[in-house]
C-alpha positions in Angstrom: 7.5 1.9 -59.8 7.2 3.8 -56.3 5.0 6.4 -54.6 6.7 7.6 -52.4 4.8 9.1 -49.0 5.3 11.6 -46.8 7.0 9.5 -44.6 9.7 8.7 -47.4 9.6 4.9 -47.3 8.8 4.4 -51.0 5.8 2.4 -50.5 4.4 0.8 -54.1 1.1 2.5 -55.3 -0.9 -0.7 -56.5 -3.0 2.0 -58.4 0.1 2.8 -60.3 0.9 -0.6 -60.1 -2.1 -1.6 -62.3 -1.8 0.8 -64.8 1.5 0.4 -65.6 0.5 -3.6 -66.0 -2.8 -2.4 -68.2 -0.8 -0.5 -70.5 2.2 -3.0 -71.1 -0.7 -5.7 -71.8 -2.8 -3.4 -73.9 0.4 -3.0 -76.0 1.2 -6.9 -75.9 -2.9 -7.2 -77.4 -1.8 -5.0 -79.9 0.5 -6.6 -81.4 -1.9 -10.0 -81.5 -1.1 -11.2 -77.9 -4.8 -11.5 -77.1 -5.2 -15.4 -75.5 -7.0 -14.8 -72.1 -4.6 -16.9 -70.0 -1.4 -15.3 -71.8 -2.7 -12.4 -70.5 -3.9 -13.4 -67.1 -0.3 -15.5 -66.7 1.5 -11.8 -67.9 -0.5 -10.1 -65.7 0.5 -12.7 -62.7 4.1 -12.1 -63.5 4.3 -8.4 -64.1 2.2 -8.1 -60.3 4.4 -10.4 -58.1 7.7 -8.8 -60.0 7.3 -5.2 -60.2 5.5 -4.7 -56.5 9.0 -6.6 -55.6 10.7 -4.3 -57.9 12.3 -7.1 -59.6 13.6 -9.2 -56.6 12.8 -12.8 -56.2 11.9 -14.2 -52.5 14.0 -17.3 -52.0 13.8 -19.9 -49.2 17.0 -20.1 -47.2 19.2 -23.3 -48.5 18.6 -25.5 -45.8 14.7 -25.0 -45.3 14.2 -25.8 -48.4 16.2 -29.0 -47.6 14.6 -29.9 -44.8 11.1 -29.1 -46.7 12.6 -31.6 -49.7 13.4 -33.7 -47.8 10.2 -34.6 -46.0 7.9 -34.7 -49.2 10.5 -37.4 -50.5 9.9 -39.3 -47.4 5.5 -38.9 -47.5 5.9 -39.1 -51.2 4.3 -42.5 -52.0 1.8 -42.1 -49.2 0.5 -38.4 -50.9 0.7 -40.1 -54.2 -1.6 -43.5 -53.4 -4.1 -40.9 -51.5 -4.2 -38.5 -54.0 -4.9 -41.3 -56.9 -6.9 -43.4 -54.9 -9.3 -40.4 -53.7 -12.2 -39.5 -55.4 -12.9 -35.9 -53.7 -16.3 -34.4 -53.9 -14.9 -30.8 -52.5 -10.7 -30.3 -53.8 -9.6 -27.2 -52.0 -6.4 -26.1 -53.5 -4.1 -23.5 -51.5 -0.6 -22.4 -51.7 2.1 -23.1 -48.8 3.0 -19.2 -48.8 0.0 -18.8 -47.1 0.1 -20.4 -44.1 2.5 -20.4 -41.1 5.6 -22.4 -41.0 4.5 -24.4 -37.8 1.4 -25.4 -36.2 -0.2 -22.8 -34.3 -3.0 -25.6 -33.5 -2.7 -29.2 -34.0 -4.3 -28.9 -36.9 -4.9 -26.7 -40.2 -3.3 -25.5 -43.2 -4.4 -21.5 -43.1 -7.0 -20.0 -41.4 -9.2 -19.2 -44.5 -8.2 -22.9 -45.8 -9.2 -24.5 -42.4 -12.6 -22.4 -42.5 -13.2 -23.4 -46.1 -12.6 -27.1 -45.2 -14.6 -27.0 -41.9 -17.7 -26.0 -44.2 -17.4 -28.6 -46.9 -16.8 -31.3 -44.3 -20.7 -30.7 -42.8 -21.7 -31.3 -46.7 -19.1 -34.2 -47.1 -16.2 -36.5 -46.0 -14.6 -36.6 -49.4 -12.9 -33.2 -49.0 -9.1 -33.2 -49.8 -6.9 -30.5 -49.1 -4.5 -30.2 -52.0 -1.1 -27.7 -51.4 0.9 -26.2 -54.0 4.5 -24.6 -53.3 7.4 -25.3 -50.6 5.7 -27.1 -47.5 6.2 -29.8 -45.0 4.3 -32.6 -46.7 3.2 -34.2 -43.3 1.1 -31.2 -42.0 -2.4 -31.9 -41.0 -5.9 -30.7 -42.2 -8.6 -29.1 -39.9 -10.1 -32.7 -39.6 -7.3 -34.3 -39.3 -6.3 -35.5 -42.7 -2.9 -35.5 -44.3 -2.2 -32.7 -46.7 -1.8 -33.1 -49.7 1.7 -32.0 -51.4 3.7 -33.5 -53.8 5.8 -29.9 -55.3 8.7 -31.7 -55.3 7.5 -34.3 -58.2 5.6 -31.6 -60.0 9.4 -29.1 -59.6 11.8 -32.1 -61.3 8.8 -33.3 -63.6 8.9 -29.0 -64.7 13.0 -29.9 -64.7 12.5 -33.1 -67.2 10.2 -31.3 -69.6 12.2 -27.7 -69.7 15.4 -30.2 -71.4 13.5 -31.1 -74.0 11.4 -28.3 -74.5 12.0 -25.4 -76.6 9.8 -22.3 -76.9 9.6 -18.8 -78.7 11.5 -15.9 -76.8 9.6 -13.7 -78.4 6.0 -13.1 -76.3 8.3 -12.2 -73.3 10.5 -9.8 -75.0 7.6 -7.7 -76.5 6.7 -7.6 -72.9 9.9 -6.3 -71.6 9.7 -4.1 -74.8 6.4 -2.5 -73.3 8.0 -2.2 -70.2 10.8 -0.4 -70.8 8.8 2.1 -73.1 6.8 2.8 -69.6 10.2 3.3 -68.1 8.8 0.6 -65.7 11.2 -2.3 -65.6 12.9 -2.9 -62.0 16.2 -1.4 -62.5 17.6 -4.4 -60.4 17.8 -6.7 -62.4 18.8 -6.8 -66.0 16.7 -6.6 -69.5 17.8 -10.1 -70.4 17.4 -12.1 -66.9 13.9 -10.1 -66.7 13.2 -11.2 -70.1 14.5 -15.1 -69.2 12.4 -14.9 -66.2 8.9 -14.1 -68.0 10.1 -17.0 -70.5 10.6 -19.6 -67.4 7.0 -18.2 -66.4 5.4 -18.7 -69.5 6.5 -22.0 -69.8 5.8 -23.3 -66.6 2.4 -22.5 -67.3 2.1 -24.4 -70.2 4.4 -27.6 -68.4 2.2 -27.5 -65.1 -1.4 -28.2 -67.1 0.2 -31.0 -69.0 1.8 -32.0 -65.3 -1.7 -31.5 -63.3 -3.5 -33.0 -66.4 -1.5 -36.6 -65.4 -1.4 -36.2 -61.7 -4.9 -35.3 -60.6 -7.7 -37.7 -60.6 -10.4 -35.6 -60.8 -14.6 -36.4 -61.3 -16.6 -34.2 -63.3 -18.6 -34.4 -60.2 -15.8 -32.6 -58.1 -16.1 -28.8 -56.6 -12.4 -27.2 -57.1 -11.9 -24.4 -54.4 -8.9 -22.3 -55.1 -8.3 -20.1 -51.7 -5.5 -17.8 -54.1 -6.4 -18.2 -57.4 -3.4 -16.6 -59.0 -0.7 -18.6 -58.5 0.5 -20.8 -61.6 0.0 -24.0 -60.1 -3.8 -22.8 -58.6 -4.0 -22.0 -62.3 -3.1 -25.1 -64.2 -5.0 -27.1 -61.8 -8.2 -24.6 -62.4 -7.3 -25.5 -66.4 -7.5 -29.3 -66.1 -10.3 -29.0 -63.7 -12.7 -26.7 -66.5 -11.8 -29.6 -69.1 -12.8 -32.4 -67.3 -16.1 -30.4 -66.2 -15.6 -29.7 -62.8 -17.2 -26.7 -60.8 -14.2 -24.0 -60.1 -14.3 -21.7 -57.0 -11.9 -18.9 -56.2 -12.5 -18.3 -52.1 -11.7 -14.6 -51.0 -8.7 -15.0 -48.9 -8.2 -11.5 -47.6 -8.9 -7.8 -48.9 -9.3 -6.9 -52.3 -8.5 -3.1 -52.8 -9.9 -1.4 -56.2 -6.6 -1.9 -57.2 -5.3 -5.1 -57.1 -4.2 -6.4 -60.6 -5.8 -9.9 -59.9 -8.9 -8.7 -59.3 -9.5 -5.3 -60.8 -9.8 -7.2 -64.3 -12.1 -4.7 -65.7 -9.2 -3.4 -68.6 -8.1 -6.9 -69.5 -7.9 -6.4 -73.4 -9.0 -10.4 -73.9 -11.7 -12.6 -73.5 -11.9 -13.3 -69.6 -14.8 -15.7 -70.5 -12.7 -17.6 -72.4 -9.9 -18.0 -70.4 -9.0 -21.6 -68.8 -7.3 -20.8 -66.0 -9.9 -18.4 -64.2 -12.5 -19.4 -61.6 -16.0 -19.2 -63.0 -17.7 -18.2 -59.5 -16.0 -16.4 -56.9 -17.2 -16.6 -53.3 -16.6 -13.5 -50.9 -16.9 -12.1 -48.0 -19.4 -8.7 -48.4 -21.3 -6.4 -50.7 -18.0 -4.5 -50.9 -16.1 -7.5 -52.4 -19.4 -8.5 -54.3 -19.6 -5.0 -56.0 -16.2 -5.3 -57.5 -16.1 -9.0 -59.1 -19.8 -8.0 -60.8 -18.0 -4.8 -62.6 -15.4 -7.0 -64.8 -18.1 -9.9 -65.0 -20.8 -8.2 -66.3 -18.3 -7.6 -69.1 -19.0 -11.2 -69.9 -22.4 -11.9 -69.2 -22.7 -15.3 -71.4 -19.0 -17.0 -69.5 -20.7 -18.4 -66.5 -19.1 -16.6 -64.3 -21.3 -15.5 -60.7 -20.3 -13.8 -57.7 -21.7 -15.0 -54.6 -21.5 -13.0 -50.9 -20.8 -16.1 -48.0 -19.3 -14.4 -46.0 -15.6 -15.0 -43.6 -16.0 -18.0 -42.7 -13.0 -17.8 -40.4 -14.4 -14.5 -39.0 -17.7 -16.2 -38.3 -16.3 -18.8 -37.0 -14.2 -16.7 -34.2 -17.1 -14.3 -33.6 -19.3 -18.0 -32.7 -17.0 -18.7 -30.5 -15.7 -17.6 -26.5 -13.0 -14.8 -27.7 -10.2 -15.3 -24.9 -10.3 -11.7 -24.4 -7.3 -10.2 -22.4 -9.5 -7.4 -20.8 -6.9 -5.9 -18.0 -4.5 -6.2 -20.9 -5.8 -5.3 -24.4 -6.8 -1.8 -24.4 -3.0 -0.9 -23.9 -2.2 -3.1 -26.4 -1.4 -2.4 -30.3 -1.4 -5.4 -33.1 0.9 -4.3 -35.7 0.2 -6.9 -38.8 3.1 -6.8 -41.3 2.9 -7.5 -45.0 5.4 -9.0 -47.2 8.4 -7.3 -45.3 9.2 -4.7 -45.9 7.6 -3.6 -49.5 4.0 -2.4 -47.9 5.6 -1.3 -44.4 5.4 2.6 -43.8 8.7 3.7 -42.2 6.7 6.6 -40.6 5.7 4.3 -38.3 8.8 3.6 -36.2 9.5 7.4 -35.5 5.5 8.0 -33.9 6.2 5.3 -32.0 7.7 7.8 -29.8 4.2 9.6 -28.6 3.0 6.3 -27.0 3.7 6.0 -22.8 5.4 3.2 -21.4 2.3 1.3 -20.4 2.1 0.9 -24.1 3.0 -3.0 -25.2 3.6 -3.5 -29.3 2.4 -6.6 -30.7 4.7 -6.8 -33.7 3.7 -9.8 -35.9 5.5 -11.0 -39.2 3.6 -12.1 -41.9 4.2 -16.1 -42.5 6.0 -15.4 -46.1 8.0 -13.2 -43.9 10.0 -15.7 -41.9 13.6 -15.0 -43.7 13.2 -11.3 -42.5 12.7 -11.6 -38.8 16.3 -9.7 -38.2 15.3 -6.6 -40.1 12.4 -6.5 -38.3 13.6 -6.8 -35.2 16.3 -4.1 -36.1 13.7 -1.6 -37.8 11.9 -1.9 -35.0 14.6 -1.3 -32.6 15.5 2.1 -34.0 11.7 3.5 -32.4 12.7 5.8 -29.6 9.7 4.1 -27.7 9.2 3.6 -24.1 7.1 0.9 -23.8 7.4 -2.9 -24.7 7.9 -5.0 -27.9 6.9 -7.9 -28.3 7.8 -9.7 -31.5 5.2 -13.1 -32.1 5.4 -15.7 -34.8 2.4 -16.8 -36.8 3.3 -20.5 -35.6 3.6 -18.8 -31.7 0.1 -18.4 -31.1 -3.1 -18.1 -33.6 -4.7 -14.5 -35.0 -7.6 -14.6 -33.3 -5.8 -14.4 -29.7 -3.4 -11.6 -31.2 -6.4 -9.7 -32.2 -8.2 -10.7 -29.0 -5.4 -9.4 -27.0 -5.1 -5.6 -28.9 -7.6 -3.0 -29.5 -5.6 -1.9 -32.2 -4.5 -3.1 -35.3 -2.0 -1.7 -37.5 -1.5 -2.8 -40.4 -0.6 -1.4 -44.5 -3.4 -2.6 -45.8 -4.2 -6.2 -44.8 -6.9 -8.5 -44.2 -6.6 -8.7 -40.1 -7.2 -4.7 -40.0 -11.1 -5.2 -41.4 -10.9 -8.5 -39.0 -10.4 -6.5 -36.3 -12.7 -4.1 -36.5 -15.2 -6.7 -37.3 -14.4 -8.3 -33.5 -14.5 -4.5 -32.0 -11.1 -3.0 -32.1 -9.8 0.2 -33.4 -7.8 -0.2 -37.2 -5.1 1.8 -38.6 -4.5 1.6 -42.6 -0.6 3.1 -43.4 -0.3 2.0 -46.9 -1.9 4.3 -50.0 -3.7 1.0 -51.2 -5.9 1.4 -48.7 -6.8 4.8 -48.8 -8.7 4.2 -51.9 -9.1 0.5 -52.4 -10.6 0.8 -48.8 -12.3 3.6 -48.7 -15.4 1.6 -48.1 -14.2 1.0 -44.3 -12.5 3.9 -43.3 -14.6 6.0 -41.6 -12.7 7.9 -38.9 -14.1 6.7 -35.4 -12.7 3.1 -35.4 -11.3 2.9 -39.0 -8.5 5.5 -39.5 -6.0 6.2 -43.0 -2.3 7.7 -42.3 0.7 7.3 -44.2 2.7 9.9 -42.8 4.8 10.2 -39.9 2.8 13.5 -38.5 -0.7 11.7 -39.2 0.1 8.1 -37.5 1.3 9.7 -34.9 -2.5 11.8 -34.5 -4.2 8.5 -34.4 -2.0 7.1 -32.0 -2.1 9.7 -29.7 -6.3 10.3 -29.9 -6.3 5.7 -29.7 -3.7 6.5 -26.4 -6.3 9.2 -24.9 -9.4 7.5 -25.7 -8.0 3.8 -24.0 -6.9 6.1 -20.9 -10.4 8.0 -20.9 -12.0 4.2 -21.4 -10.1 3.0 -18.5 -10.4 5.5 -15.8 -14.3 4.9 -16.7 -14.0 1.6 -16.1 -15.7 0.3 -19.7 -14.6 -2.5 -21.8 -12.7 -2.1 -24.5 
């Protein structure tokens, strides 16, 4: 499930990626699988499982703890808001997508906060729901409590998986199709895969039936979803499109050609049909707009639109006074991971080397990243790089100042490389996702593609001469 690169760090083709998950679901239809959210839950699981080759990401023991633990002591107080609320605007965004501490006062995410900052000019009733492992007293932009009660909705899961009892076989005609590709992550076994995709299929069913009690929802009520492919975004989508309400899915960062979530152009079902899918989909440009209208005109009677807004966040720093480090920035390099260390290009660390010692290295983790701060640190290590690193936390200081402090962004292919460019820095994509799925950006003056050693180490060195040429000349960076 690899392509590997030049560089030899096996980085995970999501073009590959998406084929392998068209054809095991094409095979699934075949045999009379053809329910839209079957195949949009599959499709969730197969994504997050092979692109991690099969590995789960686990909290460590006592985080979790300490996360449990305060949700059982705001439980009552999320539960008497959340049923005594009757929110115009529910914005709905998972806990892996924000940073583990406060960076501000305030705020969940950054495109959560932006989302929430524009619905609060239209209205007061906004609530900020969370979904996943969070600290249940965090703070929205305006001040509010957040919304999170995972740990009723994980033992209410608990309660109904006793006395529940389901059909193995949807998830071993999936496994079935995956081992015919040769695709199954060969670390972990046929059956615990197989169990796995059950556990999945059932929470999907468990947490509409959960959501369906829980919420108190208007038909009145706007549902924004900031990631909607998560199973809980999901259910809550479901129960939302039965009572009537209007469903959203916000763009929450780039979405190459490729991604499986969003590239639903082969899905052999009824997308127009399907429950658990937004019916309009807010983005940020043309580029984003283009690629939503090519699997929606597929279903031109469903209701579903595409509308171009905008970042919000981006807008939002752009409006502002940047604090702009310019002594400081234009020796400066942002490198913006992604989920550790599947989309990091190993190339990197070795052309390292061709950068002088004036050179300072912005490494930042991505917030899901947290647990893998000592491999980092050690990767990094290994560079044979005279210059300094500088290792910052998401919760140590907010994006905008990293990116204000850089004029370079490295990054595989994340959001903050298009971000930076937008606020006048230079962007390096490593991973091959972006070579395609980005294609629309890259354009070789500011917006450069490498994924092996020999070529990141080109752009480095013309970004090193061009920052020393822009320096003796005296201009801003």
């Amino acid at each position: 499930m690899t392509d590997t690169n030049q560089s030899g760090s096996g980085l995970i083709s999501a073009a590959k990626l998406r084929r392998v998950i068209d054809e095991v679901l094409q095979a699934v239809a075949e045999r009379g699988y053809r329910d839209p959210d079957f195949q949009l839950v599959v499709r969730l699981f197969l994504f997050e499982s092979l692109r991690r080759k099969g590995e789960q990401k686990r909290l460590p023991v006592m985080t979790a703890c300490r996360f449990g633990l305060e949700q059982l002591i705001f439980l009552l107080p999320n539960l008497v808001r959340m049923w005594g609320a009757s929110p115009a605007h529910l914005v709905v965004v998972p806990a892996s997508h924000r940073v583990g501490q406060p960076v501000r006062t305030r705020g969940v995410s950054k495109h959560a906060d932006s989302v929430v900052s524009a619905l609060l000019l239209r209205s007061n009733q906004v609530m900020v729901f969370e979904t996943g492992v969070g600290p249940a007293s965090y703070r929205g932009p305006s001040g509010e409590r957040v919304v999170n009660i995972s740990l009723v909705v994980w033992i209410l899961q608990r309660l109904i998986g006793v006395f529940s009892r389901t059909s193995k076989a949807p998830a071993e005609l999936v496994v079935h199709a995956l081992e015919q590709l040769n695709a199954r992550p060969d670390r972990v076994s046929k059956k615990r895969f197989s169990r796995r995709l059950q556990r999945h299929l059932d929470r999907s069913k468990w947490l509409i039936r959960i959501y369906s009690r829980l919420l108190r929802l208007e038909p009145h009520c706007q549902v924004v979803t900031i990631v909607y492919y998560t199973l809980d975004a999901m259910a809550v989508t479901a129960v939302a499109r039965r009572i009537g309400c209007r469903t959203v899915e916000y763009q929450h960062g780039i979405q190459n050609d490729d991604h499986p979530m969003y590239a639903l152009g082969q899905v052999p079902a009824n997308l127009g049909k399907a429950a658990t899918l937004p019916r309009a989909f807010h983005v940020w440009d043309d580029v984003a707009g283009r690629r939503a209208m090519r699997w929606m005109s597929n279903y031109p009677n469903a209701g579903f639109r595409c509308q171009v807004i905008g970042n919000l966040w981006l807008e939002q720093v752009i409006g502002t006074d940047r604090d702009r480090d310019v002594a400081g920035a234009s020796r400066r390099i942002l490198v913006a991971l992604q989920e550790w260390p599947m989309t990091f290009n190993m190339g990197l660390i070795a052309a390292l080397e061709c950068l002088d010692a004036a050179t300072e290295v912005i490494i930042r983790p991505h917030p899901r990243d947290s647990v893998a701060l000592e491999a980092i640190r050690s990767t990094f290590a290994q560079a044979s790089f005279s210059g300094t690193f500088v290792i910052q936390l998401p919760g140590d200081a907010a994006i905008e100042a990293a990116l204000a402090r850089s004029s370079l962004c490295i990054t595989g292919f994340s959001t903050v490389g298009v971000e930076a460019l937008r606020l006048g820095s230079y962007c390096l994509f490593t991973h091959p996702n972006a070579k395609n799925g980005l294609a629309d950006y890259i354009d070789g003056s500011r917006c450069f593609y490498a994924d092996s050693e020999a070529g990141i180490r080109s752009v480095l060195m013309s970004w090193q001469q061009a920052m020393r040429t822009q320096q003796a000349a005296g201009v801003q960076v």
